[in-house]
N, C-alpha and C positions, 0 to 999 in steps of 0.2 A: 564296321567293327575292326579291322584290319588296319585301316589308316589311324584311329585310335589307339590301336595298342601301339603301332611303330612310333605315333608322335609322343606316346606316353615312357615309349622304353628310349627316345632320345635317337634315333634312329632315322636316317635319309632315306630315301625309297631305296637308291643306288647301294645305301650300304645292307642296308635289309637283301636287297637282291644277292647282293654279291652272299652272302652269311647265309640266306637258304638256297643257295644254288640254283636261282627261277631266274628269266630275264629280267630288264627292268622293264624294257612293256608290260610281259603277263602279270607283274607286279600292278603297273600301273592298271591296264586292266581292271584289275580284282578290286580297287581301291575306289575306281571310276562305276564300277556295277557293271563295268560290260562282260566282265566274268564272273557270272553271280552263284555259283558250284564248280569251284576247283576241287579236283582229285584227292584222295585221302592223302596221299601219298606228300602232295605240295604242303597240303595243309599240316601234317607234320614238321613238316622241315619247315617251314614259318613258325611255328610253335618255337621248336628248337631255340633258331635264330635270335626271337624273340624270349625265349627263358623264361614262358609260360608254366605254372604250375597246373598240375594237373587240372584241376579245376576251371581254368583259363583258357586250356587247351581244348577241354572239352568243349567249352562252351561256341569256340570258334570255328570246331568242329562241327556241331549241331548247324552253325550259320552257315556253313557250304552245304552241307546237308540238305537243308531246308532250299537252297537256289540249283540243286541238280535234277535233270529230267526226270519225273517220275516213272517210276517199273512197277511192274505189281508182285506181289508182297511174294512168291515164289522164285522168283529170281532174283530178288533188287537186293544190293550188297547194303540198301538203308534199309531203314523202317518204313512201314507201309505210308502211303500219303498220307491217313489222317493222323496218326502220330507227328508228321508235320509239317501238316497244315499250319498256317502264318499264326503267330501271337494274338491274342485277343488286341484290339485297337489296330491293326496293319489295315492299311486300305488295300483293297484289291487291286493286283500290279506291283505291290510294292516286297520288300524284303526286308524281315520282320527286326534285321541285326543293321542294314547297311540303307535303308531308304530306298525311295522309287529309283531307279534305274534313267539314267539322260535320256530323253527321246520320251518319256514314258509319263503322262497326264498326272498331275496329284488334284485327289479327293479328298477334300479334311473335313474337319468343321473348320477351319481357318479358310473356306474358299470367299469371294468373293460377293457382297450382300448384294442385292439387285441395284443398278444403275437409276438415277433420277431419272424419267424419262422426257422432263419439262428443265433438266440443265439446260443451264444460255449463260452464254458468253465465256469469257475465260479465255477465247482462238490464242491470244499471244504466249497465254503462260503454256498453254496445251501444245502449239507448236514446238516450243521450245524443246517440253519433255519428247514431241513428236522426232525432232532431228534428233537428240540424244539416244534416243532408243532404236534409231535405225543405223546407228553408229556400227559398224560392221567390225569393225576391229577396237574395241574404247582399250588406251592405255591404261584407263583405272576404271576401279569398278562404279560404276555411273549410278551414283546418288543423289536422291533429289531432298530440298527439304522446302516445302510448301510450309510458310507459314505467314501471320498475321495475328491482328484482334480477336476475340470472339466475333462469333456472328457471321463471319467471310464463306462458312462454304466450305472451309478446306478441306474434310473428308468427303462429302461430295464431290469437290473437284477432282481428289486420288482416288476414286471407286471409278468415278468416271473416265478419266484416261488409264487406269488400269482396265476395263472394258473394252475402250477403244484400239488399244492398242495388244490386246489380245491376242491376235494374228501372229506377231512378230514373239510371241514369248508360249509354243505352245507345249511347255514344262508344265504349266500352271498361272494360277494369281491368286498369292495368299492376300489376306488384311486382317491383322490383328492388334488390336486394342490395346494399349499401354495403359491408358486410364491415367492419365500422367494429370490429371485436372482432380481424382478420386485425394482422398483422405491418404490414402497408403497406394501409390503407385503401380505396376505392375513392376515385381525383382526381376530382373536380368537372366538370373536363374532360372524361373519360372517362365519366361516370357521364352526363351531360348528350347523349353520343354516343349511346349505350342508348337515350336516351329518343328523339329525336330519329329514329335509324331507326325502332324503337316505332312512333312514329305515323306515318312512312312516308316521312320525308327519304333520298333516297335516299344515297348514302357520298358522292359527289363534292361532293355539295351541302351536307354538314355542316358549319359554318366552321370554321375552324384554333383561334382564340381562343375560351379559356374565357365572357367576357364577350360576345361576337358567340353562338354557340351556346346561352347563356341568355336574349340577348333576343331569339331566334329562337324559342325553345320558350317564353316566355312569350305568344308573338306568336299562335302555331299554336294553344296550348291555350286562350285567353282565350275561344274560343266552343265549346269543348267539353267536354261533359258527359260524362268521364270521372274514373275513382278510381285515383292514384296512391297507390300504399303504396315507402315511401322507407324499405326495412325494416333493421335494426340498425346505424342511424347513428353515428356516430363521434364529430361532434362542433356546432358551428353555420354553422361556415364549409366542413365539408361540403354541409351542406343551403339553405343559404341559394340558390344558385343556381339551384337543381333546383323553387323553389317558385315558382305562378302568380305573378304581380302582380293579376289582376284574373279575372274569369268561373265559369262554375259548376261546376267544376270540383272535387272534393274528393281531399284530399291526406292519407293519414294516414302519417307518423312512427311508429316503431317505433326505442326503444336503449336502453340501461342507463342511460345519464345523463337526467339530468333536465334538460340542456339551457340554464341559466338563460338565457344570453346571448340565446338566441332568442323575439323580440317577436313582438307578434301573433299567436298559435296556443292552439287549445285546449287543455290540459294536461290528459290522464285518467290519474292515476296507478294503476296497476294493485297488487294486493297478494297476500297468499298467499288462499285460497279458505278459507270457511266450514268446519267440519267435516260441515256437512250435503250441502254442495255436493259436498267431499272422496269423501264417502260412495255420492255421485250418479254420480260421475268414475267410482272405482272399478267401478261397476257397470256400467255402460255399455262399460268394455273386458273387466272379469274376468267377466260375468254375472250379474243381478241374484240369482238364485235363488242365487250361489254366496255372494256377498256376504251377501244374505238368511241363509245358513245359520250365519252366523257372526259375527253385530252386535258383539260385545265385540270382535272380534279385527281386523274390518277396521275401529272407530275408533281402536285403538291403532295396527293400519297406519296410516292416514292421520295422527296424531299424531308417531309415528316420523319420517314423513315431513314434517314442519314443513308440513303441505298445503300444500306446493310442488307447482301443477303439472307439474312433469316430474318431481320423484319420484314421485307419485304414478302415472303415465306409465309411468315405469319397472316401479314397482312389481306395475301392471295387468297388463304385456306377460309380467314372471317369471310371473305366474298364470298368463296365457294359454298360456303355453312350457311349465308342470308342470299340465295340469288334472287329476292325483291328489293333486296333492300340498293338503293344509290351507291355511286363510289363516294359519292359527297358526303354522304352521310358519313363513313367512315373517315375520311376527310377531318368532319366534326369533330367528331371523339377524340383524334388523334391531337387537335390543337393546344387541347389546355396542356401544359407539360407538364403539370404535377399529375396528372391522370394517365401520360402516353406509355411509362412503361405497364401501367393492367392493364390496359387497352390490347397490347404486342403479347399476348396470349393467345392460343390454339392446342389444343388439346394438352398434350406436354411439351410441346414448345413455347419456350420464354423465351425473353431476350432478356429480361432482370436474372434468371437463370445463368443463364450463358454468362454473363459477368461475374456472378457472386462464385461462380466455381473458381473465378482467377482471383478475384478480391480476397479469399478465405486463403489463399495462398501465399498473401502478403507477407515480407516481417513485416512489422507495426509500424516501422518508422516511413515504407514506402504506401501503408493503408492511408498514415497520415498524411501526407505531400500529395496522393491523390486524391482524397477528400477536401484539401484546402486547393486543389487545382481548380475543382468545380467555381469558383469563388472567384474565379479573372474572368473579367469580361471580352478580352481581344479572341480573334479564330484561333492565333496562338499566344505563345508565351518563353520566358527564357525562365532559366534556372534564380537567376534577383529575384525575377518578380513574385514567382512563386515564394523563396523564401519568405519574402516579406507576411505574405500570406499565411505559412506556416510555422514563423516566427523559427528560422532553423537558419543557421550557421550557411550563404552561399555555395560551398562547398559540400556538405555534406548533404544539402540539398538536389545539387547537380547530382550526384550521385544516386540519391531514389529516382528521380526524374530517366536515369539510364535504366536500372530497374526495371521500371515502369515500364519503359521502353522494349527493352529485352523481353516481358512479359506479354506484349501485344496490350497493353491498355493505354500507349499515348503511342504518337507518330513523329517522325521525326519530320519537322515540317522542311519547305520549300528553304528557306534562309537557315545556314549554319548556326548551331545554338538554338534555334528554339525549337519548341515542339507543339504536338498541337491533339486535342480529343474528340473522339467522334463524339456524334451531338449526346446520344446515347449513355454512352460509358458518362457524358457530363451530366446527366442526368440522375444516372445510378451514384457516380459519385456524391451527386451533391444529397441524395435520399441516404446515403452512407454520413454522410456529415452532421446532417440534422438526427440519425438514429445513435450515432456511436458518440459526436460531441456535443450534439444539442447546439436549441438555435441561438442559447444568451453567445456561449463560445464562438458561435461562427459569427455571430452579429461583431462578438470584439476582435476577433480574425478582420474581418473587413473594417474596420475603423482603423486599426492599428499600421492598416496595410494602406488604408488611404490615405491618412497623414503622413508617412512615409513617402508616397509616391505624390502627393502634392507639394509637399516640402524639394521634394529633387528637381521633379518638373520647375516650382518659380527658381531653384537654382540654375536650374540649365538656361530657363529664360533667362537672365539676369546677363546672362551672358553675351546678351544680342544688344542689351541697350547702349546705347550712342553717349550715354553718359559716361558709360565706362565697366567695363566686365565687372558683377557683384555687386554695381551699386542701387542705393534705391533712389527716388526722387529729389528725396531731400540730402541725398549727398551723403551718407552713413555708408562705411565701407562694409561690407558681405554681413547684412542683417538678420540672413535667418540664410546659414551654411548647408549643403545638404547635410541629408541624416548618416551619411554613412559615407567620408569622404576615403576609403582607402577603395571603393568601387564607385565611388563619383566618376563622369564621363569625364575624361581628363582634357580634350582640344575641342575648339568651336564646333567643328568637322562629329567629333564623338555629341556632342551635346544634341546637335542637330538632329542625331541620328536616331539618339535615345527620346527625344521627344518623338519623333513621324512611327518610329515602330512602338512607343509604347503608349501612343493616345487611346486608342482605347481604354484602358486601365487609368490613367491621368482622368482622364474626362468622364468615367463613370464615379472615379472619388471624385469630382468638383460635384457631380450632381447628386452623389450622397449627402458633404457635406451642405449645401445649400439645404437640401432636405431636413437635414438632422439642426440646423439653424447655427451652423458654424459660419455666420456669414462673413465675417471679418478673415478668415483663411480663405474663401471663394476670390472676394475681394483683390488679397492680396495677390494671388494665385495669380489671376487673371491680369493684373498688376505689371507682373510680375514677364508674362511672358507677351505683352500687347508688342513690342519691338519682333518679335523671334516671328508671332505671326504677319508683319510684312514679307518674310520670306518664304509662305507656303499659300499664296493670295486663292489656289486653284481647292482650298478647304472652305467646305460649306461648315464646319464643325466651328468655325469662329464664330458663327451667328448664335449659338448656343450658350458658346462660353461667355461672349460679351451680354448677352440674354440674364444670364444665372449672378452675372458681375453684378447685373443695374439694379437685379432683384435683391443681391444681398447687400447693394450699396442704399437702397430705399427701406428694407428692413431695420438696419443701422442706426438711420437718418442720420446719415453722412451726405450733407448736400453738394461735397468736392468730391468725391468718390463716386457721386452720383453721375456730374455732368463728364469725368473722365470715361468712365464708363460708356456712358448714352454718347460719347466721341465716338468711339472703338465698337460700339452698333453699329453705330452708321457706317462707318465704315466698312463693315462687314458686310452689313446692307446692299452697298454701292458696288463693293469693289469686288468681292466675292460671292454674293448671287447674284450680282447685277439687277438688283431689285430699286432703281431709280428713285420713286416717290415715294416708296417707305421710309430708303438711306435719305429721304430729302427732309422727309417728316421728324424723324429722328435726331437729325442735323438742330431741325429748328428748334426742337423742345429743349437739346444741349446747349444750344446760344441765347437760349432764355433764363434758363437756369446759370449761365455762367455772368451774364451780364448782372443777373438776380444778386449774385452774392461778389461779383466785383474781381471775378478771375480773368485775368487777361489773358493768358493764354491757352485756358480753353475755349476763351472767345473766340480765339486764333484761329483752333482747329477745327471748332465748330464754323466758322466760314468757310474754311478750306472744303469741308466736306458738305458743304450748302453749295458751295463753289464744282465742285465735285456731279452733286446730282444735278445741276443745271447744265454743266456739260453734258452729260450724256445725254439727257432731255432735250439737247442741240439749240438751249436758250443760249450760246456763248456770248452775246454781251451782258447779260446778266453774270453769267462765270465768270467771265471777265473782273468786273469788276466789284465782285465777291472776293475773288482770289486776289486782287489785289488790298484790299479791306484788310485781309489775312494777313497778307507783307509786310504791312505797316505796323499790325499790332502786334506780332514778332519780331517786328526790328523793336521796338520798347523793352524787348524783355533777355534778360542774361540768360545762359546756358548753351550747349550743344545743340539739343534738343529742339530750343527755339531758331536758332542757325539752319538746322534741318528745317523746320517748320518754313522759313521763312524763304527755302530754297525751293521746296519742293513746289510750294502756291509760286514761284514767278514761272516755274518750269511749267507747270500748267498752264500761266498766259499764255507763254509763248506756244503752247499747244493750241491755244482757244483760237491764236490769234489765224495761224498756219489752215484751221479746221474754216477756217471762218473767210478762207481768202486773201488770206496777207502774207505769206510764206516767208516776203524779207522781215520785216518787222518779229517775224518768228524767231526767224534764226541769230537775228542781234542781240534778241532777249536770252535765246540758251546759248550763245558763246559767251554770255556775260556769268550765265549762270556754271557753266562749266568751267569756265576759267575761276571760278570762287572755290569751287570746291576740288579743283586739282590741288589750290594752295594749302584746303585743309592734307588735302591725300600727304601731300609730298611731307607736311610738318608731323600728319598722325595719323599714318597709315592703318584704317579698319574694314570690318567686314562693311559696316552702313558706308564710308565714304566711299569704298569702290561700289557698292550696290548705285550711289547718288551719281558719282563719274558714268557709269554704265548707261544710267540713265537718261541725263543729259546728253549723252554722246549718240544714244541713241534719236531721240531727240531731233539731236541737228542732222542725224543722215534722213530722220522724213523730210525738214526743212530743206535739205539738198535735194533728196528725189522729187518735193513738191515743185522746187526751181531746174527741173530735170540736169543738174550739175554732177552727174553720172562719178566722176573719178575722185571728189571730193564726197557725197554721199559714200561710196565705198570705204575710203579711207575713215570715213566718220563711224561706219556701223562695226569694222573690223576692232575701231577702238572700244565698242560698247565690249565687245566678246572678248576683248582681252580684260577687261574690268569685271565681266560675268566671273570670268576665270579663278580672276584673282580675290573675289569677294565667296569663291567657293562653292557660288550657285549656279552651276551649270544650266539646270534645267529654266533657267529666267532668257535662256538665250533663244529660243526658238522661234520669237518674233521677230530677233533682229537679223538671224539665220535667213525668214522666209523673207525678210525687206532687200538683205545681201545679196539672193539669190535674183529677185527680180532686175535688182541692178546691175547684176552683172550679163542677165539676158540684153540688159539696153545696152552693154558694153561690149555685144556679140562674143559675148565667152560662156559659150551655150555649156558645153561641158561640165564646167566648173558650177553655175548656176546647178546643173542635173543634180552634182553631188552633194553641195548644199540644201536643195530645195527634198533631196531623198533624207536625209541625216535629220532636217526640221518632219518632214511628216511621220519618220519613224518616232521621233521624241514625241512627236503630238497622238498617235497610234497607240504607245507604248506606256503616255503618263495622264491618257484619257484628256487630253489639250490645256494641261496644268502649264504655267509658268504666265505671265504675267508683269505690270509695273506699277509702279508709283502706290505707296499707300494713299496719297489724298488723291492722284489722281491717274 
């Protein structure tokens, strides 16, 4: 009460002292509870000082009163004890005007709910708070703020290191409830009430004003070693008020948001649990031996369950509630996803719950952008893609997407810019989509969003073909522009990019449209980007798209669209599952079809690729002279493309020929073929001609290693990597890395070989053994 009135009357400790003539210790003292019945006499001249009205005085009086030794009622210059005895509400030990006393235990209803006793995992965020809290001397006052998703745990987590760490705080350990997820939050004011009885202000003595009542409880807590948990907060100007200013005190935060606004505090962000952890959880409520008896079944439980703690929680408590029943069985239920969140019920634990408190929280315009989230197919996503989805302005979109963010209902994924939702929340979202916008709306949400993103996709492919950036076949300059060229990818480099991170999304519209019998867009789609796929050969995903081309080119009956297509199978076949006598079957039905209707140059390609799976089937003179078939009937025919064509089958001889025992004859057919296409480099310089240089060059350093010609092979495969380089595709160099390396151990330059042959197996480690050459061969 004391420090109250001084900070109210504007007053320093020092100058209060000085003004009633006490020191400034016995000041501080009195302030701190170690002097909890000062003298009538002090407490007058504090009155004074302070220009107490009568009223004020007394009342201050009564509070020393109340904290001096008891006498009995014949001698005692106060009133008898039970005159005053503590305020209704005081806990016992405490003082009914100034709070518990330092050193001295608080009893509230704000103590501490009992601890989980089956909590697992968490050791590094738990450490953390562990060192923080043993911090002996903290320059500030040591605030934590535990937050995440729904579902994580986090007042478990804070119940539980506020238990654990007990020992070091033995003031107390409140936890009180913000309700910050409720209709109407917990006020400041009120919240600040809580604490203040808590540590033992009795009700009359609690001040009216929000600001008076926090620098009250700043005042009382500054020497106490106690652990507030301020659990599922609302927002920063909820909690701003409720936190120490100064003492050793520790304070941890629990909420869904992430709080930014709020300075100074430890941030542990909490996430979903390991699968081993999951595994641990489970056990520890369903029984280990039960768990033990069924590993397959209870990692795809815990999988189902996005090791979400509380599904998982949930999950536990169904076992515990059927112990006949299988984990498999549970398992079941869990599969269908329109079923799994009724499933993730246990008494009043939901996990559909646990969302809809933060969904109900929404503005509209972040309800919307998370309900059309549900609706991307990739694990994440960027702020376009989503627009596109939610038909909303880039920008304005980014912006819910942070939101969202802030709210715990999306993550901020691994790669800058995009983000990502637990399976769960994709769930409830998309149950939010179909309730709030119905399925005609979302069905036109996804149409609208996949002709947009296949429209960009053949744009970005376009930009790979050898004909020429934008163009199409037949020579028509930028035939179909992306849909939105002021965020079109703007360099080869950007196109590249936006294709490999947004295939997902691309490749679930080719398969809708196909579905929905847009076959002429599949088509051209596919078209569109068959150059762009020579440079990611380590994708099984082409065998789908060129799959979904042949189906919408035979829908059509388009019998030229057919055989290009069933080209670009095989290929895919061959070169990217390495599925030999499929890509060979495939080959032949596209050089029957092309012969059929009089196409020469897909006869071309269709031997290249008949050429192709004979290679690898190790018939090389057959290959042989398939690929040369090939040569001839792309030397008949004009374009780029056929130049290529007709490059790439001699390059392959001379492969055939090297594989087959002839290493010279190899290597005279690829200097010939490499000195062809240095002439195109040097006149027109592209991403495909240095891909073909690289190639070639590659090439003649086997031809050289197969002639053990050590210093020429070297010089040969150094040139493929400068061509990798400059064509932009790094990751295609890894084979010519691990040829370099071998060569330079036959050159005894062991070292260098080390550092080459490490740099290739990290790329091979790193991109799962992607990179690769030759589209025909």
């Amino acid at each position: 009460m004391l420090s109250r009135l001084r900070v109210l009357a504007g007053l320093t400790q020092a100058e209060l002292a000085r003004a009633a003539g006490v020191s400034l210790r016995a000041l501080g003292d009195m302030e701190r509870g170690r002097t909890r019945g000062p003298q009538r006499r002090t407490v007058q001249a504090l009155a004074a000082a302070l220009r107490l009205d009568e009223a004020q005085a007394a009342a201050l009086d009564r509070a020393a009163r109340s904290g001096r030794p008891r006498r009995t009622p014949a001698h005692a210059e106060d009133p008898p004890a039970e005159s005053a005895a503590a305020a209704p509400g005081s806990a016992p030990g405490t003082d009914p005007q100034g709070g518990a006393a330092a050193g001295e235990a608080v009893h509230s209803a704000l103590a501490l709910p009992r601890d989980i006793a089956d909590f697992t995992a968490r050791e590094e965020a738990l450490d953390r708070l562990r060192r923080l809290a043993q911090d002996a001397d903290p320059a500030h006052p040591r605030i934590v703020l535990a937050y995440g998703q729904p579902g994580l745990g986090k007042t478990a987590f804070a119940l539980h290191a506020a238990h654990t760490l007990a020992p070091l705080f033995p003031d107390g350990q409140l936890s009180l409830d913000l309700r910050g997820m409720a209709p109407t939050p917990l006020a400041p004011r009120e919240a600040l009430a809580q604490c203040l009885r808590a540590i033992g202000v009795a009700d009359r003595s609690v001040p009216a004003g929000t600001e008076e009542r926090a620098g009250l409880f700043r005042t009382l807590v500054r020497e106490r070693r106690l652990v507030l948990i301020l659990d599922n907060a609302a927002d920063e100007a909820q909690v701003r008020p409720l936190l120490p200013g100064s003492g050793p005190a520790l304070t941890i935060i629990t909420s869904r948001h992430v709080l930014p606004g709020l300075e100074s505090v430890h941030r542990l962000p909490l996430d979903v649990l390991a699968p081993a952890e999951s595994a641990a959880l489970l056990a520890r409520i369903a029984g280990r031996e039960r768990i033990a008896a069924e590993p397959e079944a209870a990692g795809e439980l815990a999988r189902l369950c996005g090791h979400l703690p509380l599904a998982l929680r949930i999950a536990g408590q169904r076992l515990v509630a059927r112990p006949q029943q299988p984990v498999s069985h549970l398992v079941r239920q869990l599969a269908a996803e329109e079923y799994r969140l009724d499933v993730l019920e246990a008494g009043d634990l939901r996990v559909r719950t646990a969302f809809a408190l933060s969904y109900r929280k929404l503005p509209a315009a972040a309800a919307l952008v998370l309900r059309r989230c549900s609706l991307t197919a990739g694990e994440d996503f960027t702020a376009a893609t989503v627009a596109a989805y939610a038909g909303l302005p880039g920008r304005q979109t980014d912006r819910q997407l942070e939101l969202l963010a802030d709210a715990g209902l999306l993550q901020a994924a691994a790669t800058p810019g995009r983000y990502r939702l637990h399976d769960l929340v994709r769930l409830y979202a998309g149950e939010r989509l179909l309730a709030d916008d119905g399925r005609e709306a979302a069905d036109a949400a996804r149409e609208q969003a996949g002709d947009q993103l296949l429209r960009r996709a053949a744009a970005a492919g376009r930009r790979f073909d050898v004909e020429g950036a934008g163009a199409d076949p037949s020579g028509d300059p930028d035939p179909d522009p992306d849909p939105d060229p002021a965020t079109a990818p703007e360099t080869l480099a950007d196109a590249r990019r936006w294709l490999e991170e947004e295939h997902p999304e691309w490749l679930a519209a080719l398969r809708r449209a196909n579905g929905a019998g847009r076959h002429q867009q599949v088509v051209d789609t596919a078209e569109a980007m068959h150059w762009f796929s020579d440079s990611l050969l380590h994708w099984d995903v082409w065998a789908e798209v060129f799959q979904l081309s042949v189906d919408s080119a035979r829908a059509v009956g388009d019998r030229l669209a057919q055989a290009v297509q069933l080209n670009y199978l095989a290929w895919a076949h061959i070169i990217c599952l390495h599925r030999y006598r499929q890509g060979l079957a495939v080959a032949r039905e596209a050089l029957e079809l092309a012969r059929a209707i009089g196409d020469a140059q897909q006869e071309a390609w269709a031997l290249a690729y008949c050429a192709t799976a004979l290679r690898r089937l190790l018939r090389h003179e057959e290959a042989i002279e398939a690929y040369r078939q090939a040569a001839e009937v792309f030397a008949t025919l004009a374009g780029r493309s056929a130049e290529v064509g007709r490059v790439v089958a001699l390059r392959c001889v001379g492969a055939c020929l090297r594989e087959s025992g002839r290493p010279r004859e190899a290597l005279e057919t690829h200097r010939l073929v490499l000195a062809e296409v240095l002439d195109w480099l040097a006149d027109s310089p592209s991403h495909m001609t240095h891909l073909l240089a690289a190639f070639g060059a590659h090439e003649a350093g086997l031809d050289r290693s197969a002639l053990r010609q050590w210093p020429e092979a070297e010089d040969a495969y150094r040139q493929a990597l400068r061509h990798f380089e400059d064509a932009g595709q790094p990751d295609s160099m890894t084979q010519t890395l691990t040829e370099l390396g071998t060569v330079l151990i036959e050159l005894d330059r062991a070292d260098e070989a080390r550092e080459l042959l490490t740099t290739a197996l990290a790329d091979l480690t790193a991109e799962g053994g992607r990179g690769g050459h030759r589209r025909a061969g």
